[in-house]
N, C-alpha and C positions, 0 to 999 in steps of 0.2 A: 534348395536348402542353403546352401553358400552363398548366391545370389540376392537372394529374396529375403532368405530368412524364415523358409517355413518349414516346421517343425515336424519330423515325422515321430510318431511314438509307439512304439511297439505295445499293444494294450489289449486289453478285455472290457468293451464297455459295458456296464450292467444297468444304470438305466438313468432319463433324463426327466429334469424337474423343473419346472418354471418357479422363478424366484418371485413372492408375490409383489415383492416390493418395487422393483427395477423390471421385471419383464421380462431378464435375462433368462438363459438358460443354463441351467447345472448340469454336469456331466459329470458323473462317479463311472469310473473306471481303477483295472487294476494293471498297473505298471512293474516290475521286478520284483513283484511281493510284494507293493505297499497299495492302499486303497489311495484313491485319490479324490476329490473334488472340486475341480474347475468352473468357474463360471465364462460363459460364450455368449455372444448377442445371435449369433445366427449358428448353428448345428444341419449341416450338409448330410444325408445318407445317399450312400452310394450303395445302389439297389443293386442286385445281381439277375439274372435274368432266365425264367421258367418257358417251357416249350409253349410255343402256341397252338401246338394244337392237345389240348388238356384233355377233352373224352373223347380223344383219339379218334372220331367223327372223319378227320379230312383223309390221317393213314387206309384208313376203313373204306372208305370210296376208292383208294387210289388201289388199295391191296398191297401196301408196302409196310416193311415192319418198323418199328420203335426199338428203342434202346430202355433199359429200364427207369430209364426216366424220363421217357414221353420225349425225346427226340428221336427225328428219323436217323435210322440203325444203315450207319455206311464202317466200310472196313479202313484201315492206315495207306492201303496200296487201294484204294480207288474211294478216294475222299467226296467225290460227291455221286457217288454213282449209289443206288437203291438196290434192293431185293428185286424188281422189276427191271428188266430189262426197257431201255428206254424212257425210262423216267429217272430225272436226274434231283438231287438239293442242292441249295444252296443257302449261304448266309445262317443266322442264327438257328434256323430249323435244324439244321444237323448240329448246331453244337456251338454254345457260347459264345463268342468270338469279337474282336473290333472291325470297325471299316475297313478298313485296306482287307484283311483275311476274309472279308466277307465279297469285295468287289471280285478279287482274285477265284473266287470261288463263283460268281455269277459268269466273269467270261470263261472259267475252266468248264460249269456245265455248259454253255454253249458253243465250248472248242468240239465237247462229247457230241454234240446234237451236230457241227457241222461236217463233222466225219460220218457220223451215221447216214444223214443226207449226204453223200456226197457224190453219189451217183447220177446225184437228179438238181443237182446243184445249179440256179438259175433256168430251169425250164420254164417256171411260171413269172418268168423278171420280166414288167414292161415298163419299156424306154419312157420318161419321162417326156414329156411335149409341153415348150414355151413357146409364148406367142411370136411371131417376127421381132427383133430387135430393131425398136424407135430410131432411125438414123434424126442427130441430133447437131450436125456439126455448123448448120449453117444457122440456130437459132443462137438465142442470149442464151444465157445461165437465168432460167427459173429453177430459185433451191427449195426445199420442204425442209422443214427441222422440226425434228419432234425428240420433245424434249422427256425424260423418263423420272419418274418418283422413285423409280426403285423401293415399292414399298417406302419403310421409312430408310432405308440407306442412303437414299439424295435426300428424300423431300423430308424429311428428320432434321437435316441439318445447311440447308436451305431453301431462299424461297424459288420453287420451280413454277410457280405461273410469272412469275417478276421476268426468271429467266426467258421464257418464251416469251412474253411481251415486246423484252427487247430484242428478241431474233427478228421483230416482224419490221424492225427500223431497219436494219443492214441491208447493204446493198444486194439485188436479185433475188430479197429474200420474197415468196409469192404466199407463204403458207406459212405457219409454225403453230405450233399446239404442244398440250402437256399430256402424258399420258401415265396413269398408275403403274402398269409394267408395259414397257414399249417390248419384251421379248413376245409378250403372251398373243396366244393364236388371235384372239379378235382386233389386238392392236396393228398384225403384220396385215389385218384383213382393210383398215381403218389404212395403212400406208399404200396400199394397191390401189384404196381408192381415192385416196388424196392425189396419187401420183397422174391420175385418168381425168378426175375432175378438176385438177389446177392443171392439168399442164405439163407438171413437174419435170426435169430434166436431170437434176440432181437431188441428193438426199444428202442431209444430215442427221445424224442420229446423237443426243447427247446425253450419255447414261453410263453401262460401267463400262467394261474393259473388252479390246476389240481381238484379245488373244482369244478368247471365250464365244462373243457374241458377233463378231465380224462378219465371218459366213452365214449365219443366222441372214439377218440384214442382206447381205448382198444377195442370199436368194430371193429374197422377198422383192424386190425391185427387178429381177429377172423375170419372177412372173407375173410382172405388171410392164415388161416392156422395154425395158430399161435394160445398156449393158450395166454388170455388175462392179465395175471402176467406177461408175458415176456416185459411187456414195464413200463418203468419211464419216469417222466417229467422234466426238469431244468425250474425254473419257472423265465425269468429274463426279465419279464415285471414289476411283482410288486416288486419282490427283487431286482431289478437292473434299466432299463431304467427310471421306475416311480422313482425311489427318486437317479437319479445321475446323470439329463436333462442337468448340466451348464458342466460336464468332459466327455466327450468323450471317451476321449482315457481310463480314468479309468474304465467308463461303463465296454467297450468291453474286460478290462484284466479281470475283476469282471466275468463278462458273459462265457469267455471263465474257469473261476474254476468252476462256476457249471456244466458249460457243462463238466467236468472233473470228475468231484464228482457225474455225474447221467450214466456217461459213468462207472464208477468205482462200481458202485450199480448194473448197468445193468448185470456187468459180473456174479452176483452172486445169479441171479435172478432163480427161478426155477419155472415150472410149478404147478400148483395149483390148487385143486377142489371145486368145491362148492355143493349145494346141495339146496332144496327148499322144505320150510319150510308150510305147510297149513295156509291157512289165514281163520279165524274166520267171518265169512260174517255178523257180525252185530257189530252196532255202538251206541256209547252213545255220546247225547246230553246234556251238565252242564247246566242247566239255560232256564227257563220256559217261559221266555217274549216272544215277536214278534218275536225276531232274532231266540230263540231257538227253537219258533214252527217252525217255517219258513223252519230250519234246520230240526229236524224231520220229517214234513209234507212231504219233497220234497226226504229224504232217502226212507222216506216209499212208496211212489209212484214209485220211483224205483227197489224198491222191496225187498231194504232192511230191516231184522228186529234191528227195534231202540229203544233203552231205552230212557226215557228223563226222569230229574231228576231235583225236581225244590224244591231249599229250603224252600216257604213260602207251606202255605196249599193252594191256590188257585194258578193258571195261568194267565200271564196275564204282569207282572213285572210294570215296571216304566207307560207302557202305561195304568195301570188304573186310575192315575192321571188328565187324562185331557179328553177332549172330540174331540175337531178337529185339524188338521193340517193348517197350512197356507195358502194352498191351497182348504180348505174346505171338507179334508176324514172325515166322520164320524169314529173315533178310535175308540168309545166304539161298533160301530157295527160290523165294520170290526175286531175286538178282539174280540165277541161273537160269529161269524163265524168259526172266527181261534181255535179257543177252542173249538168249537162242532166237527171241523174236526178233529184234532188230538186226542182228545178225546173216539171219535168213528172209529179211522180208526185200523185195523188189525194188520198194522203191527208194532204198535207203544202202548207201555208200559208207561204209566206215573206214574212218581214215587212222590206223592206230601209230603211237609213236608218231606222229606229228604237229608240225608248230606250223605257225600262220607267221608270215614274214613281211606279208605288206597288203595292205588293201585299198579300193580305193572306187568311187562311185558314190551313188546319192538312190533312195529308195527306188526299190522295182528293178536297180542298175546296179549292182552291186560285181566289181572285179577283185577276186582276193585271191593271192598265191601263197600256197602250204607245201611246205618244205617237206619229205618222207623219205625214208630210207630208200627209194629209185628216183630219187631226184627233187626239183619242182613240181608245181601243177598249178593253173592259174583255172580256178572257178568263176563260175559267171551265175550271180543270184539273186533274185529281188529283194530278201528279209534275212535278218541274223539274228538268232537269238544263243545269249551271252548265260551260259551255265558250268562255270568253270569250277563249281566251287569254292571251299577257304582250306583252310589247314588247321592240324589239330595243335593245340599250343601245346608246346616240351617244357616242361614244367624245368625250372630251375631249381624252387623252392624243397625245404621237407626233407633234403637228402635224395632226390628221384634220381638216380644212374649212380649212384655212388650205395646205396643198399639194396640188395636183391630183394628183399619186399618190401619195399618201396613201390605202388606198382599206380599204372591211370586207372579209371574205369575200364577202359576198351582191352588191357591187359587183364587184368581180375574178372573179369566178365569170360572172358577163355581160360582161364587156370580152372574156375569154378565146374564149367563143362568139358573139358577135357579131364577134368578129375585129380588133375596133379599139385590139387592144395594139400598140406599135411593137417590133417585135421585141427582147425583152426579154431581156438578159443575165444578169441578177442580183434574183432574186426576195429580199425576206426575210420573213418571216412572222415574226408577234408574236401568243404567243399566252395564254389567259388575262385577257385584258384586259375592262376591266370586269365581274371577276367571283375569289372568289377572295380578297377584301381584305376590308379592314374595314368598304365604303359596305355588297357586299356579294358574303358570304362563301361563297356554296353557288356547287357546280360547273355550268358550265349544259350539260355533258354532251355537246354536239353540236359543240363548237369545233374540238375538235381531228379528229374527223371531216370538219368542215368545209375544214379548212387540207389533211386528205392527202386527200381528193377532189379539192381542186383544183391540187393538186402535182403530182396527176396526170394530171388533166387538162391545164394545163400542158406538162408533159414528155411527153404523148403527142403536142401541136402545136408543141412548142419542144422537142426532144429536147435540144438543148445550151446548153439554159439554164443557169443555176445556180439551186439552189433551196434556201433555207436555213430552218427552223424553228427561231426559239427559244420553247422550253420549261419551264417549271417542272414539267410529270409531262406523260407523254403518255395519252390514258386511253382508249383506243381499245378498248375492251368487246367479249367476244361473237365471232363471225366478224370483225369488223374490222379486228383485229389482222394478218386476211391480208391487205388493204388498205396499213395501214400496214407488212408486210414488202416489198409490192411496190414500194412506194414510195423505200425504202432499196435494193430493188436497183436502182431506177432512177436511184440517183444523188441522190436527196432528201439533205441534211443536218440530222439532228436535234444543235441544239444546248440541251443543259438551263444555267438559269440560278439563280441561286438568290434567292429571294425578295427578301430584303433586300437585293440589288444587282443591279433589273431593268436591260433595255435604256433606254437612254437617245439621244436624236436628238441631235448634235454643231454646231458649226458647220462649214458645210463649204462656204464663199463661195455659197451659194443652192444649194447640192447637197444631195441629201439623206445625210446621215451619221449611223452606227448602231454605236454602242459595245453589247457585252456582254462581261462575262465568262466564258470557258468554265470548268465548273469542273473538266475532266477535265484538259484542258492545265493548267489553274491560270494562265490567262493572258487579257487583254484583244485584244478581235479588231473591227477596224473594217471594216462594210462602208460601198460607195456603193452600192445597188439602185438599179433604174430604176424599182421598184414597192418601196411598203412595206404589206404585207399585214395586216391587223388581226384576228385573231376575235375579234370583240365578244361579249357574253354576253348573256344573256336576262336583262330581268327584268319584273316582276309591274307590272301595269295599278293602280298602290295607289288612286287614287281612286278608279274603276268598280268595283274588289273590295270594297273598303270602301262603297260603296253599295250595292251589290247584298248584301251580308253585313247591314245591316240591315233590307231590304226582307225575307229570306228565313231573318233571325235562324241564319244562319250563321257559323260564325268565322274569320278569317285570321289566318296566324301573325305571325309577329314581323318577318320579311321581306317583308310584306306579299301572299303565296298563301294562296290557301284552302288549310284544314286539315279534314284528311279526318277521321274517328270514331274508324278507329286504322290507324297505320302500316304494318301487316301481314296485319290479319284484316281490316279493311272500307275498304280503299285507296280506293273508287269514294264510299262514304256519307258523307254526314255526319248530325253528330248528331243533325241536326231532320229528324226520319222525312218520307219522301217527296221530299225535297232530294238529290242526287247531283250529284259532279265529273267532272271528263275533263278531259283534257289539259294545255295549258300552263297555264292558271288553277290547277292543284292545284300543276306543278314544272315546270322544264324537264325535255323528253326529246323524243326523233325522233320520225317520224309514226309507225313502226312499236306504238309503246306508245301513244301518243295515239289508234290507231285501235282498241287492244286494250280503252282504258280507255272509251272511246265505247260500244264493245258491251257492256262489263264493265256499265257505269251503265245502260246498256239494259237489261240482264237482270233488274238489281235493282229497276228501276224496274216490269217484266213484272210483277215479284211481288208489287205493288201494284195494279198493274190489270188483274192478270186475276182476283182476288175478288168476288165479290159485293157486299162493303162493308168497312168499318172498325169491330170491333168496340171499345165505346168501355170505359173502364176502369169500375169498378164504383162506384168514391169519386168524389163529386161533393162543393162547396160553394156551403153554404148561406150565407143570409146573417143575423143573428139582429138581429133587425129592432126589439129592446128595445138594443141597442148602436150600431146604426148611428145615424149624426145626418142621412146622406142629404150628405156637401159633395162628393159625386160626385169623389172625388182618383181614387180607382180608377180608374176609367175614362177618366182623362186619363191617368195612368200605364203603365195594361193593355199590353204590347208584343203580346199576340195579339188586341186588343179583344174581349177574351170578357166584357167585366162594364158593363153598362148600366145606369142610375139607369133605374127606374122611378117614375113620379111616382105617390100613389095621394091619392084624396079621404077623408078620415079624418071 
């Protein structure tokens, strides 16, 4: 909106017309009460999305139930799990949702399935068999280059047979070809046998990006013979087609110098060993709440041994705050559960009233020492996963700590159940508050769930209350939204307000008094409540993240949350292999996804320790011992302490 310049409109559209004359489209919609009609050349619908399985056909085979609207029916405290034991959902089938909440939820059912297996875990694993590796050192450099279209991503935006043409000029070049996708099975089948029938010695591969497709590639030349150092990438999808779409002809001169400069590397490429490193089969869990039992419960069940390690003296985190969810979970039971089971289970360590005070190792090898009230203790573990939670923001605003009803949600949510409201006339709710502005600007996603929870609750014990919301969006996501219609038939009031001219508290002789403007009437509206209701927002623990981000050489973003490796494909990882997130610590969201993202990090974390070891990379460095002077800077610098002075007698 500030950047760009695009426009959001708070509106009702009612219907669209093609202008006969222009082609254009018209769009009547209604704005603050007034009718409107704009004319657009192009009108986007942004569709929502219905269960796939509509005559219930697939539930019916499986024996699992539906929700009443034809999605599969899972509960807040076991998000992908089914009426069926053993059969798990994920992704949009259980419930509306974006990518990231959908991947998080494909590795959380399969964190479920590798604890169920986990008994029998690797019985039926056979050891892969490559051929003898081609000893190579007393020939020339015969290279292969195959060059990739990447669909239209390269070959869109240059010419790739020009490119391979001139691969076949360069020196040791013996082979080169173009191929529509060099990833695809029949293309890796086309490099096995180029590499048999030329000769090959080295590869080239020139397409996209070697963060991605690298090991792809190198295995492919392992089972054709070849060690797997013998090959490089030219990456001139993202260094070249992606940012040189409007030049053509320059793309392709551009494309053909990497291809030059990977063909130039290749000649000098040499075979390489590795070696595999033991992995450490137990893992620590940061952070004691829902997410982080969630994560230990389900390692230990698979049969890993787990430390959990929780700063306060009890368990339990943010969820002892409140009592139910939106949907009506009992939290404080479901958390007196969760607690007696990790508690009591075997294979799980709780460390309460403890801080992590230094750590240090690389996946599989993890050394971390936690401070407790009997001292020290230095762990030894291959994987961490980071669930420390945020904190509840303390509201400045409205009068909060300076008027007794003044109160957050998480307080008014207990007055209401404990009984100790005085029968209350006039609710108001404020909502968006600390959160949303410029301290800080991301939505904390549970507010406004939080305010019709307990509007309704509320008006289920005070039927003839008054209940009033103001709003600036209400965002009630997913099944919720039938929460918030109940709520509006029950007499709730949603008032939206607009940004730039929030609620303000008046003078009102020691009364509490609450000016907004409506923007549908176009008119200023003063209540007196006997309660002024706050949802405050979540935000990020920035000190504890920011220390634990350098103990674990992780990163937080700019808002002070961990930042996960990517947004959409590895919502659970981060970048430093064996490191993994969950819950409030990576964003705000409900226990529902906090408990998805717990088993998600599980899963990922499985895939690290149920290996035999860590295979190490082939390139190592040396130290060239006619250059060094020995003032040991490395090794005070080193962020992984991998480089120690050795002193020798000369």
């Amino acid at each position: 909106e500030k950047e760009y310049g695009v426009r959001f409109i708070k509106a009702r559209p009612s219907s669209v017309e093609e202008d006969p004359e222009t082609g254009n489209l018209i769009l009547t919609y209604e704005n603050d009460g007034k009718l409107v009609r704009e004319e657009f050349e192009l009108v986007v619908l942004s569709v929502g999305l219905t269960s796939p399985d509509r005559d219930g056909s697939l539930s019916k085979a499986l024996g699992i139930e539906l929700n009443e609207f034809g999605y599969a029916k899972t509960s807040t405290d076991a998000p992908v799990k089914t009426n069926r034991e053993g059969i798990y959902v994920c992704g949009a089938f259980q419930g509306p949702k974006d990518i990231p909440e959908t991947v998080a939820q494909g590795s959380a059912a399969a964190g479920l399935v590798q604890a169920l297996l986990a008994d029998v875990r690797g019985q039926d694993v056979k050891e892969k068999e490559y051929p003898e590796e081609k000893f190579i050192m007393n020939e020339k450099p015969r290279i292969g280059v195959f060059v990739c279209h990447c669909g239209i991503n390269i070959g869109g935006y240059l010419d790739v047979k020009e490119v391979a043409e001139y691969a076949k000029t360069l020196p040791n070049v013996v082979y080169a070809t173009d191929n529509l996708y060099t990833c695809s099975q029949d293309s890796q089948e086309l490099i096995k046998q180029a590499i048999i029938e030329h000769n090959l010695n080295r590869v080239v591969v020139a397409s996209c990006t070697p963060r991605t497709h690298e090991p792809l590639f190198q295995e492919t030349i392992r089972e054709a013979g070849l060690n797997k150092y013998l090959f490089t990438m030219a990456n001139i999808r993202d260094q070249d087609s992606w940012v040189h779409q409007h030049d053509r002809k320059a793309a392709t001169e551009k494309a053909k110098d990497l291809v030059r400069a990977a063909v130039a590397k290749a000649r000098l490429l040499e075979p390489l060993e590795t070696s595999i490193i033991p992995i450490i089969r137990k893992a620590l869990v940061i952070g004691g709440g829902i997410t982080g039992m969630n994560s230990a419960l389900l390692l230990a069940n698979s049969g890993i041994e787990t430390y959990l390690v929780e700063r306060e003296n009890e368990l339990g985190g943010n969820a002892r705050k409140f009592r139910f969810t939106i949907d009506g979970m009992d939290v404080q039971a479901y958390l007196a559960k969760l607690i007696n089971k990790v508690e009591n289970h075997e294979n799980i360590k709780v460390m309460k009233g403890a801080e992590i005070i230094r750590s240090e190792g690389f996946v599989g090898n993890f050394k971390t020492t936690i401070r407790t009230a009997d001292g020290e203790e230095e762990i030894e573990h291959g994987v961490v996963i980071i669930s420390t939670g945020a904190k509840e923001y303390k509201p400045v605003e409205y009068g909060y700590g300076k008027h007794g009803n003044v109160l957050t949600q998480f307080e008014f949510e207990e007055k209401i159940l404990d009984g100790s409201l005085d029968k209350p006339k006039t609710i108001v709710m404020i909502q968006c508050v600390g959160s949303r502005n410029d301290e800080h600007p991301w939505c904390s996603r549970v507010c406004c769930s939080e305010a019709i929870k307990n509007s309704l609750l509320l008006k289920e014990k005070y039927p003839d209350a008054d209940v009033y919301v103001l709003y600036r969006d209400i965002r009630s996501y997913g099944f919720k939204e039938v929460e918030y219609q109940k709520a509006r038939e029950k007499g709730v009031v949603f008032i939206r307000f607009d940004q730039d001219e929030p609620p303000e508290i008046i003078d009102g002789d020691g009364r509490l008094r609450i000016k907004v403007r409506d923007l549908v009437l176009g008119e200023d509206l003063i209540f007196e409540p006997d309660y002024l209701v706050l949802s405050n927002g979540i935000v990020p623990d920035v000190e504890n993240n920011e220390t634990l981000s350098k103990f674990f050489k992780v990163p937080v973003n700019q808002d002070g949350f961990f930042l996960e490796a990517h947004a959409k494909l590895r919502p659970v990882d981060f970048a430093t292999d064996g490191v993994f997130l969950a819950g409030l610590s990576h964003s705000p969201k409900g226990i529902d996804e906090s408990i998805s993202q717990a088993q998600a990090a599980v899963s990922r974390a499985l895939m690290v320790l149920s290996k035999e070891g860590i295979e190490t990379g082939g390139q190592s460095a040396v130290v060239n011992e006619l250059k060094c002077v020995g003032c040991g800077v490395c090794e005070q610098v080193c962020p992984y302490q991998a480089v120690h002075v050795v002193e020798k007698k000369v």
